[in-house]
py3Dmol code that shows the C-alpha trace and the ligand (Angstrom):
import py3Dmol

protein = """\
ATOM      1  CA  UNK A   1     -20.902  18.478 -60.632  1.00  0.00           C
ATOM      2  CA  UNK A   2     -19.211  14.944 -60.218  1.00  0.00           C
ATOM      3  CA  UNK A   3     -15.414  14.684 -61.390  1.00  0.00           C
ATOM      4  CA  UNK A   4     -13.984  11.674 -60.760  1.00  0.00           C
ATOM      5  CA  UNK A   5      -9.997  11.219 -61.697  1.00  0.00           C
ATOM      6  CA  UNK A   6      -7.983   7.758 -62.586  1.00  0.00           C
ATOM      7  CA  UNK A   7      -4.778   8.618 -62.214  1.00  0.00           C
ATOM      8  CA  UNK A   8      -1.207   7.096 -60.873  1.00  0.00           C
ATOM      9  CA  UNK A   9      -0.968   9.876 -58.418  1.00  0.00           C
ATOM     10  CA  UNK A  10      -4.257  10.832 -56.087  1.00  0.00           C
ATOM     11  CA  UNK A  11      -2.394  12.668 -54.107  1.00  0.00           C
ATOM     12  CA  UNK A  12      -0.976  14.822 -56.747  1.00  0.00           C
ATOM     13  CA  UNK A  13      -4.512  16.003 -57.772  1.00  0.00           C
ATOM     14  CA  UNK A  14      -5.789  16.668 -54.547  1.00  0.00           C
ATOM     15  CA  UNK A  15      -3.273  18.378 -52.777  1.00  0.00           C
ATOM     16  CA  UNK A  16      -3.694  20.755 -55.759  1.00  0.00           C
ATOM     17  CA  UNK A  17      -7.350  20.641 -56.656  1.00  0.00           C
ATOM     18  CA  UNK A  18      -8.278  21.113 -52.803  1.00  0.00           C
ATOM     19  CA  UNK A  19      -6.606  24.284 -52.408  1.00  0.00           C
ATOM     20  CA  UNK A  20      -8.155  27.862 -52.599  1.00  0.00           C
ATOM     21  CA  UNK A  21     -11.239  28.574 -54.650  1.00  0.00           C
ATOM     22  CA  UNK A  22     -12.096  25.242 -55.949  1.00  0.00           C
ATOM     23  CA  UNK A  23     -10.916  23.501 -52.442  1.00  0.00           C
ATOM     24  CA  UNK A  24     -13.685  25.782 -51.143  1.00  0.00           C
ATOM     25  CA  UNK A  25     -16.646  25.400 -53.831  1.00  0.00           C
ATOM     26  CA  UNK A  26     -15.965  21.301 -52.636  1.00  0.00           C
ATOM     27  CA  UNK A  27     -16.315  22.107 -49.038  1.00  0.00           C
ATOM     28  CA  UNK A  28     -19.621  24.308 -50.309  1.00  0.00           C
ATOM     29  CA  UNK A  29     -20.815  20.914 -51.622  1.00  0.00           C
ATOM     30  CA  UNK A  30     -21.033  23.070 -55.321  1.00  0.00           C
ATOM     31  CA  UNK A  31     -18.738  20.592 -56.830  1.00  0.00           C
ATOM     32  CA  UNK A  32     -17.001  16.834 -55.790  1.00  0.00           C
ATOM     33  CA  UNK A  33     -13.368  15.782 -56.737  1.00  0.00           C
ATOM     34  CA  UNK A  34     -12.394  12.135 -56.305  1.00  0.00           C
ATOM     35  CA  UNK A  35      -9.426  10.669 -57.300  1.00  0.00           C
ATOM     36  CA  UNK A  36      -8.968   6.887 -57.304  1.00  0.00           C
ATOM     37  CA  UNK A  37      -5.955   5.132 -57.588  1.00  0.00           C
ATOM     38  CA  UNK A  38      -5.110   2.406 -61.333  1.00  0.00           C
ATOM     39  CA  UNK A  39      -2.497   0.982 -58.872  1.00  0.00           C
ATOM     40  CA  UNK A  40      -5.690  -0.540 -57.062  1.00  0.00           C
ATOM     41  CA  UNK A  41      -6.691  -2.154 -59.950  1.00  0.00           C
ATOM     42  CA  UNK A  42      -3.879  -4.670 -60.912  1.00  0.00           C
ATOM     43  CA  UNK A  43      -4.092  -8.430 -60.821  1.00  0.00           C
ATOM     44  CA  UNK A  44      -0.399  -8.333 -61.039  1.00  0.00           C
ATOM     45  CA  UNK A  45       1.479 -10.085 -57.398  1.00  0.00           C
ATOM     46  CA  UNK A  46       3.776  -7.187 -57.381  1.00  0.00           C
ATOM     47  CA  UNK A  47       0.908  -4.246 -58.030  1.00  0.00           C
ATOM     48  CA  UNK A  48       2.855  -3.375 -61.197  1.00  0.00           C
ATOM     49  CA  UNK A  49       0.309  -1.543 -63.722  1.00  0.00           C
ATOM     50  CA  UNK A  50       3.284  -1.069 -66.781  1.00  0.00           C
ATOM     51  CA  UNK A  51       5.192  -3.288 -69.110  1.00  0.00           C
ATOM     52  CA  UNK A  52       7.255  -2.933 -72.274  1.00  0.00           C
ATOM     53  CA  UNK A  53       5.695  -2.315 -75.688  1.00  0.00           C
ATOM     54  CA  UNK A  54       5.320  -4.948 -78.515  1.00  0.00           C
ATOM     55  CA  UNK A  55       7.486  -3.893 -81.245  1.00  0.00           C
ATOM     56  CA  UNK A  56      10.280  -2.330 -78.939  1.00  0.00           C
ATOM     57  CA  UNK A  57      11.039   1.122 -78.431  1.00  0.00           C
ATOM     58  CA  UNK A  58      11.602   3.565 -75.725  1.00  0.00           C
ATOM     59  CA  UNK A  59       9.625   3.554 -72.386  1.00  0.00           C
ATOM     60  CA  UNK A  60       6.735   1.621 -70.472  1.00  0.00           C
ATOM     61  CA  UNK A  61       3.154   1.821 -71.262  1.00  0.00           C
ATOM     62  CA  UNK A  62       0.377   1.459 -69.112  1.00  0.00           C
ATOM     63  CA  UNK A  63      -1.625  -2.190 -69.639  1.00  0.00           C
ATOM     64  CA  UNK A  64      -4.604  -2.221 -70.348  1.00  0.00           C
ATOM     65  CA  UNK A  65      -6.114  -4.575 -67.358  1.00  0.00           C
ATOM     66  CA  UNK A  66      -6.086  -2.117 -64.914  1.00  0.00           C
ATOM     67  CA  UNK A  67      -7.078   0.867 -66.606  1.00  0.00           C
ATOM     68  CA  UNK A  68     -10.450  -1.131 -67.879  1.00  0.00           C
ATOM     69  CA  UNK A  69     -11.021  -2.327 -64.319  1.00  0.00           C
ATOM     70  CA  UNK A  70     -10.756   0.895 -62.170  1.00  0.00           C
ATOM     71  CA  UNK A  71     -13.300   2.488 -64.808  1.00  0.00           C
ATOM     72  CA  UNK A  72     -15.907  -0.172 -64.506  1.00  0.00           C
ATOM     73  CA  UNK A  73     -15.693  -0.247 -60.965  1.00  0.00           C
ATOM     74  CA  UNK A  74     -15.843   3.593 -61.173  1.00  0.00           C
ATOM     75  CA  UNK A  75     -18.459   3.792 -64.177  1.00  0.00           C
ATOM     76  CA  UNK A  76     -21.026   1.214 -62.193  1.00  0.00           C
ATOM     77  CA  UNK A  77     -20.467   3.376 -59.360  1.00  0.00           C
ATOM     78  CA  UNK A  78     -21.962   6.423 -60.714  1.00  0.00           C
ATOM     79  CA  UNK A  79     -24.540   4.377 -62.588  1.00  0.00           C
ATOM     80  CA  UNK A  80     -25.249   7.306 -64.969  1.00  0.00           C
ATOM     81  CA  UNK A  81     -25.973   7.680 -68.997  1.00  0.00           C
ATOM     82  CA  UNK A  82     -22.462   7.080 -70.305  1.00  0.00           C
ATOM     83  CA  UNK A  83     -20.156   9.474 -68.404  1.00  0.00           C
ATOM     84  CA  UNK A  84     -18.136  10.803 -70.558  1.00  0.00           C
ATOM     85  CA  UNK A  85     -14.494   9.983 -70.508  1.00  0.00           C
ATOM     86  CA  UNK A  86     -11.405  12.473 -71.241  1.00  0.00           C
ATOM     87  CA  UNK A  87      -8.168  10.527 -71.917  1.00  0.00           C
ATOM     88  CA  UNK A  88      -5.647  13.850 -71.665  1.00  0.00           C
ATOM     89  CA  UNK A  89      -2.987  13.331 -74.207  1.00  0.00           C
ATOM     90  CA  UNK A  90      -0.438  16.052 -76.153  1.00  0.00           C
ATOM     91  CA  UNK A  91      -2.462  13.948 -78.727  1.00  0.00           C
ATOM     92  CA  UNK A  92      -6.021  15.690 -78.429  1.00  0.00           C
ATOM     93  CA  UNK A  93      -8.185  18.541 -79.824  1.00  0.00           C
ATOM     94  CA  UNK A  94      -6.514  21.563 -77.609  1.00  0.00           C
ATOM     95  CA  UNK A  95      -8.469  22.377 -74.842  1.00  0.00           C
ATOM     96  CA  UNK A  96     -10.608  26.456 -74.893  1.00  0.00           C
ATOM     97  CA  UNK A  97     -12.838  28.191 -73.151  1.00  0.00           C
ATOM     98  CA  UNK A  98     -15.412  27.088 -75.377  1.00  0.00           C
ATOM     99  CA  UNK A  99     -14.462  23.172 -74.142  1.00  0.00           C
ATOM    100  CA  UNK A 100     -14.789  24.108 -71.086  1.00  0.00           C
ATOM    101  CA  UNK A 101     -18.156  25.831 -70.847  1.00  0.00           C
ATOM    102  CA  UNK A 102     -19.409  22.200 -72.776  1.00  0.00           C
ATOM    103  CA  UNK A 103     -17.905  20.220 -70.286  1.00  0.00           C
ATOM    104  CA  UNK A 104     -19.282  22.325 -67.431  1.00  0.00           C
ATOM    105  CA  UNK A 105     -22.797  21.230 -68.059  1.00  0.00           C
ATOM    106  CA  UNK A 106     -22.471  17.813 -67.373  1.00  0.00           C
ATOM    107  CA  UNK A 107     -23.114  16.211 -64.269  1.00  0.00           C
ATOM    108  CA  UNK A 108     -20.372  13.647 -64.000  1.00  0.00           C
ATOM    109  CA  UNK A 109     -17.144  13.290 -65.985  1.00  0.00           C
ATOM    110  CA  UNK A 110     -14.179  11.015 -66.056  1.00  0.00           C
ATOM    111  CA  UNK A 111     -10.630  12.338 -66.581  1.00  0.00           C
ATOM    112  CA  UNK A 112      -7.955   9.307 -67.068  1.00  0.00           C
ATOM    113  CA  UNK A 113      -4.356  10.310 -66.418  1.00  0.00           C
ATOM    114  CA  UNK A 114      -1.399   8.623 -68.311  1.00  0.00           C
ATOM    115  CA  UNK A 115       1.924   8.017 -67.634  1.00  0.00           C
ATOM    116  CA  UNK A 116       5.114   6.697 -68.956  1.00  0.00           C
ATOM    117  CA  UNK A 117       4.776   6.291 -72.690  1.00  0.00           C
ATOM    118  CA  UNK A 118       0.998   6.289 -72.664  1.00  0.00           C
ATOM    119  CA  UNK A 119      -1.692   3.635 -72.238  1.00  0.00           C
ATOM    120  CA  UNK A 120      -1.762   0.355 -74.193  1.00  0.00           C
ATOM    121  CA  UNK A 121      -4.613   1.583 -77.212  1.00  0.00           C
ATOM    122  CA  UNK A 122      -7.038  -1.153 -76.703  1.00  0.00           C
ATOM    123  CA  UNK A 123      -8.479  -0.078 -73.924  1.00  0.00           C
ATOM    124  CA  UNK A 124      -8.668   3.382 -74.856  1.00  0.00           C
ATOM    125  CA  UNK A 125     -10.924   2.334 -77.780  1.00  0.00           C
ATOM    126  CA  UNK A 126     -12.914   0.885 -75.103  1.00  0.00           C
ATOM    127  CA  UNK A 127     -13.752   3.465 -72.494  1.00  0.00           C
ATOM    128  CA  UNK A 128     -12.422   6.941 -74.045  1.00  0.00           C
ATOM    129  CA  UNK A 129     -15.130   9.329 -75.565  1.00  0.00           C
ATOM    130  CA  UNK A 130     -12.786  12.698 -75.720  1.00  0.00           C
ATOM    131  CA  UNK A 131      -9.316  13.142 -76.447  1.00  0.00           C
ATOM    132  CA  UNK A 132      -8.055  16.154 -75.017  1.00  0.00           C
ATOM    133  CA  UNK A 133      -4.544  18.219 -75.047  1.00  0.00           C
ATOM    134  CA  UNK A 134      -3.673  20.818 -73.133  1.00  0.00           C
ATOM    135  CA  UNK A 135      -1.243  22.547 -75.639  1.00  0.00           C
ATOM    136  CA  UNK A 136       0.932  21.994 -78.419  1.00  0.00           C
ATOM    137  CA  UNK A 137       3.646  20.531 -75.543  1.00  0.00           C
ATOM    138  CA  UNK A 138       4.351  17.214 -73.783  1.00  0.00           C
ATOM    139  CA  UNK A 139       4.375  16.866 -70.051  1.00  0.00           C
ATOM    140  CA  UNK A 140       5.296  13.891 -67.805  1.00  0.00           C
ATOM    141  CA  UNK A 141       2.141  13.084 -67.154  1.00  0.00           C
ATOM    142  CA  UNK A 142      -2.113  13.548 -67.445  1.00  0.00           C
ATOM    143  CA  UNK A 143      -2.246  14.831 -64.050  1.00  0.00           C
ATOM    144  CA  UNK A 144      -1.215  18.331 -64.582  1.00  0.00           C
ATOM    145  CA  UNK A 145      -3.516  18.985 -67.699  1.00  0.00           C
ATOM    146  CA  UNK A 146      -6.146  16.901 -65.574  1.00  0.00           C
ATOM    147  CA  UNK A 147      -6.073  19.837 -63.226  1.00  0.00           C
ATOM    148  CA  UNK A 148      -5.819  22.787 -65.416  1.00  0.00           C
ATOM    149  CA  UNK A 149      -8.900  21.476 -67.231  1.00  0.00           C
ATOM    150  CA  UNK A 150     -11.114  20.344 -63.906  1.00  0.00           C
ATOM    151  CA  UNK A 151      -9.761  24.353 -62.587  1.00  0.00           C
ATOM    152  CA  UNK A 152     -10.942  25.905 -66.269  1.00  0.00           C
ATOM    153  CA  UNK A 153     -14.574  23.560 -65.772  1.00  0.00           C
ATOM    154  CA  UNK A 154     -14.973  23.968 -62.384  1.00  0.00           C
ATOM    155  CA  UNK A 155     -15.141  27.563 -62.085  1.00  0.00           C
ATOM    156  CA  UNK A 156     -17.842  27.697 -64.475  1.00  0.00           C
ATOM    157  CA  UNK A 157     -20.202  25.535 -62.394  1.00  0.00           C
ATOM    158  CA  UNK A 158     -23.229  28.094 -60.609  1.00  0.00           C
ATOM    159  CA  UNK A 159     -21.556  28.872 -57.065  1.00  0.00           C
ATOM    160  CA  UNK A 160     -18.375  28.307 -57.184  1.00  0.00           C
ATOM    161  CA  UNK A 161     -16.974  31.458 -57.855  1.00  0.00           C
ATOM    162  CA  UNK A 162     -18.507  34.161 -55.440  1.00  0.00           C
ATOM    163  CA  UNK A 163     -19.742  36.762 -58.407  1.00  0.00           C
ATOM    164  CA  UNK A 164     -21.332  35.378 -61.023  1.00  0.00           C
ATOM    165  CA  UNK A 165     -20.113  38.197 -63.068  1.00  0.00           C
ATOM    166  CA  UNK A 166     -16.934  38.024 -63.600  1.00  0.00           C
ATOM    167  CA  UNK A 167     -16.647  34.321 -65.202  1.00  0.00           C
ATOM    168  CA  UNK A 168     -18.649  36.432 -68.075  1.00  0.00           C
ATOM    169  CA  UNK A 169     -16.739  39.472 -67.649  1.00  0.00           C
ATOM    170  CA  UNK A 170     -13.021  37.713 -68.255  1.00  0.00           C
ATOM    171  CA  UNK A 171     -10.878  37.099 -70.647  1.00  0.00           C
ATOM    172  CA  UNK A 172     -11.525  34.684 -73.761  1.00  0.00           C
ATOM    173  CA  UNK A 173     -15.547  34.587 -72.340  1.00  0.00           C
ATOM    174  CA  UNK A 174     -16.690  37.186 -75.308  1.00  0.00           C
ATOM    175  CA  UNK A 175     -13.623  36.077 -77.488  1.00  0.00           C
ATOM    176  CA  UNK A 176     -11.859  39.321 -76.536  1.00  0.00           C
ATOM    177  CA  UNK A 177      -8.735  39.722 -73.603  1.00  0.00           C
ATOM    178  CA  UNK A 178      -9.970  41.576 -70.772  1.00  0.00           C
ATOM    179  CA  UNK A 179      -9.200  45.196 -69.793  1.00  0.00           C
ATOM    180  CA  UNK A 180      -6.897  46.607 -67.485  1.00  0.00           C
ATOM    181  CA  UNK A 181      -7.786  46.951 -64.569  1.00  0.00           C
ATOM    182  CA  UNK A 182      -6.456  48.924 -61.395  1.00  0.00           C
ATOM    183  CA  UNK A 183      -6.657  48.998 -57.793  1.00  0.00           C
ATOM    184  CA  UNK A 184      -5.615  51.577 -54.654  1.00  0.00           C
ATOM    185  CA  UNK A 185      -3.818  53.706 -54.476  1.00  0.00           C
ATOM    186  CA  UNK A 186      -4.529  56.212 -57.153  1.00  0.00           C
ATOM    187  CA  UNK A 187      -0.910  56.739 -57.681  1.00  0.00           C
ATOM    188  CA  UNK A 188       1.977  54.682 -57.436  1.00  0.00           C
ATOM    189  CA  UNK A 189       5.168  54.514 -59.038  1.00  0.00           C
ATOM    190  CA  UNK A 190       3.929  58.106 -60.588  1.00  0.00           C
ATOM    191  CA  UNK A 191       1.352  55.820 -62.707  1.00  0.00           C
ATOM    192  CA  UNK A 192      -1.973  57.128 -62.379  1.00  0.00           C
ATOM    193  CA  UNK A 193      -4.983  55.129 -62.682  1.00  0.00           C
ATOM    194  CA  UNK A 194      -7.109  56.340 -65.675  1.00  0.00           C
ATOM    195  CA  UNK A 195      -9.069  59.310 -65.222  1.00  0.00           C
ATOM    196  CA  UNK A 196     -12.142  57.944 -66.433  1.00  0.00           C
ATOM    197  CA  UNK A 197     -12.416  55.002 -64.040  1.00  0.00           C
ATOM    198  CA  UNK A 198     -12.728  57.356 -60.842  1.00  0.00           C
ATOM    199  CA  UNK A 199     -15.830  59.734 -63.058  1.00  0.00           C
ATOM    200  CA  UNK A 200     -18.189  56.872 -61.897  1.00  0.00           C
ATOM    201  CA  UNK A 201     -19.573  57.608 -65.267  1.00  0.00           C
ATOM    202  CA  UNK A 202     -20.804  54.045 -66.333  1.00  0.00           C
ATOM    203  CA  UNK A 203     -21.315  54.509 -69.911  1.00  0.00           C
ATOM    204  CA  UNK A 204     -17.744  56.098 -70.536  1.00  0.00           C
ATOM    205  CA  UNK A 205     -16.184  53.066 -68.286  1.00  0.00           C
ATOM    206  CA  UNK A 206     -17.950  50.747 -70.326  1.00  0.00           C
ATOM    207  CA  UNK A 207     -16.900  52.191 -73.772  1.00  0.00           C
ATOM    208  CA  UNK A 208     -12.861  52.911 -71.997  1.00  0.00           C
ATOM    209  CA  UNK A 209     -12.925  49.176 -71.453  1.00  0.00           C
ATOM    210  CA  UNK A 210     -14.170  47.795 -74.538  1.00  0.00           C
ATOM    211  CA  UNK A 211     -11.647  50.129 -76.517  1.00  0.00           C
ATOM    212  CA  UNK A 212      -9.134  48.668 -74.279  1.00  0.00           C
ATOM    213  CA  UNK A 213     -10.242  45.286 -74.655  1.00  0.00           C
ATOM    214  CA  UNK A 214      -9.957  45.447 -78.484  1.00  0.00           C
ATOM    215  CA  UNK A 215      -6.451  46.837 -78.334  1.00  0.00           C
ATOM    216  CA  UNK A 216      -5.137  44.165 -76.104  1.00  0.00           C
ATOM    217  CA  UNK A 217      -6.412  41.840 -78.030  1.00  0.00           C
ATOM    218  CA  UNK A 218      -5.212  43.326 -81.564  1.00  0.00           C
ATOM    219  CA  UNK A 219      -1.657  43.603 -79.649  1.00  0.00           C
ATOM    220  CA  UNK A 220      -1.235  40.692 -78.244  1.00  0.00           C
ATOM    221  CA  UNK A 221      -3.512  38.211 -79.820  1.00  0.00           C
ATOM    222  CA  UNK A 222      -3.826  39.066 -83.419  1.00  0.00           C
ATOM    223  CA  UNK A 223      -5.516  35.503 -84.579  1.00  0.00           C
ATOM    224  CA  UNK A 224      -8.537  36.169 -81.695  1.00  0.00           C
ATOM    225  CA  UNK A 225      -8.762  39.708 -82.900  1.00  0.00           C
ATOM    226  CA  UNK A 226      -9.303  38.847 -86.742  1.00  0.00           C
ATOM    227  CA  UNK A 227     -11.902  36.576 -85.410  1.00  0.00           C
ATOM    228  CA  UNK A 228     -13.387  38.765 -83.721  1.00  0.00           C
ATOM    229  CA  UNK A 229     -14.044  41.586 -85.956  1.00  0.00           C
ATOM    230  CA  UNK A 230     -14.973  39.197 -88.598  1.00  0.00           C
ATOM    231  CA  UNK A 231     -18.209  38.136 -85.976  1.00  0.00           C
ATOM    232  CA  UNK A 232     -18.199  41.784 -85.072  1.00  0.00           C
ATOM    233  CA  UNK A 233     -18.379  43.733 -88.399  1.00  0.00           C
ATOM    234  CA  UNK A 234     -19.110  46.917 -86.929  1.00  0.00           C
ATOM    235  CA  UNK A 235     -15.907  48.111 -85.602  1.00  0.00           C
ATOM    236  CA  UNK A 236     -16.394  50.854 -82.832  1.00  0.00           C
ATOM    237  CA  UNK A 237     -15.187  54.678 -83.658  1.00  0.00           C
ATOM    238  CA  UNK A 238     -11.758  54.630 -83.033  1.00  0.00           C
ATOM    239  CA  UNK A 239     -10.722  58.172 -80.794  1.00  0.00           C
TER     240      UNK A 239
END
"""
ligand_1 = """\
10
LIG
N 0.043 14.596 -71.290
C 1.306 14.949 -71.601
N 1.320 16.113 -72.230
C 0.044 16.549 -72.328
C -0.588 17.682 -72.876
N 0.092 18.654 -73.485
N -1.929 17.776 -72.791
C -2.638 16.802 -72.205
N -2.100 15.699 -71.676
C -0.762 15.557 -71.732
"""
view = py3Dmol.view(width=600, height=400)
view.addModel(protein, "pdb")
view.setStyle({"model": 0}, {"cartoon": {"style": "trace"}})
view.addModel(ligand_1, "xyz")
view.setStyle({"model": 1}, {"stick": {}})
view.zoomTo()
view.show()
């Protein structure tokens, strides 16, 4: 999988994209990050890619000339059916799991970064397909969200992470938190891992972490709980 970033910043979304798991599924050839730069783009003398808005108000906003021409350069590049393009904005639907799995099955997409006040709306109309938020919260920037949403999509991509399991096993995949869990030693701080997970008997583990999985979500996540049990009717024996 292709994602290609139009940001302010390259560097910003390398250095932190290029790290660690994801650094490594790129060097494994599972997945490609570029990031190329709006600055590029300008016609302006002095490379300047913001002006004032019509009507006043606080701020700069981005213009729309060199947005539009780093995306067709970058769009006739990769010469595919209409790459998808995700303008990342506190104004979008709020980015889930459930986004991400979508976005994970397609081969290329296009993540455009905003700064200052945001990005004159013309061009948006143009070249944006999804409008996507990170949270009900406003950040400098796209680049952050950018990378918290090409992290949450990556990871889902065949290969990159080392067992396939656990991207199935975690939390929000089966709309539930996950479990506990618990490594050596067998004691510490006089807290001793659950007697059940050292029986190596599968089918009590199994049931252990689904009742745990259910309370964690009830306790700390009462909306994905309700949901839950509404797609889940039969609700398992409580002990
Ligand atoms: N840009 C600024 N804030 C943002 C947010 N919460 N989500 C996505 N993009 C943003």
């Amino acid at each position: 999988m292709y994602f290609h970033i139009m940001t302010l910043f390259p560097e910003m979304v390398l250095g932190g994209l290029r790290t660690s798991i994801i650094g490594r599924a790129e060097e494994k050839g599972c997945i490609s990050i570029e990031a190329v730069n709006i600055r590029d783009y300008t016609t302006d003398k002095h490379k300047k890619v913001d002006d004032y808005t019509y009507g006043g108000g606080a701020g700069m906003l981005m213009q729309a000339q060199p947005v539009y021409d780093c995306w067709r350069a970058l769009d006739e590049r990769i010469a595919g059916q209409k790459t998808r393009v995700i303008y990342v904005t506190p104004q979008g639907e709020v980015f889930s799991q459930k986004k991400a799995a979508e976005l994970s099955m397609e081969e290329d997409l296009i993540f455009l970064c905003g700064h200052y006040e945001g990005i004159d709306e013309r061009v948006l109309d143009e070249i944006v397909t999804d409008y996507i938020s990170i949270g009900d919260y406003v950040l400098t920037g796209g680049e952050l969200p950018a990378m918290v949403m090409i992290d949450a999509i990556a990871r889902l991509v065949p290969g990159v992470l080392n067992n396939g399991e656990s991207a199935q096993t975690e939390s929000h995949a089966d709309g539930l938190l996950e479990y506990p869990q618990y490594s050596r030693p067998e004691v510490w701080h006089e807290k001793r891992v659950p007697d059940v997970l050292l029986s190596g008997h599968h089918a009590n583990i199994e049931k252990w972490r689904l009742e745990q999985a259910l309370e964690r979500t009830r306790e700390r996540r009462p909306d994905m709980y309700e949901a839950y049990i509404r797609e889940h009717p039969v609700k398992p024996s409580k002990k």
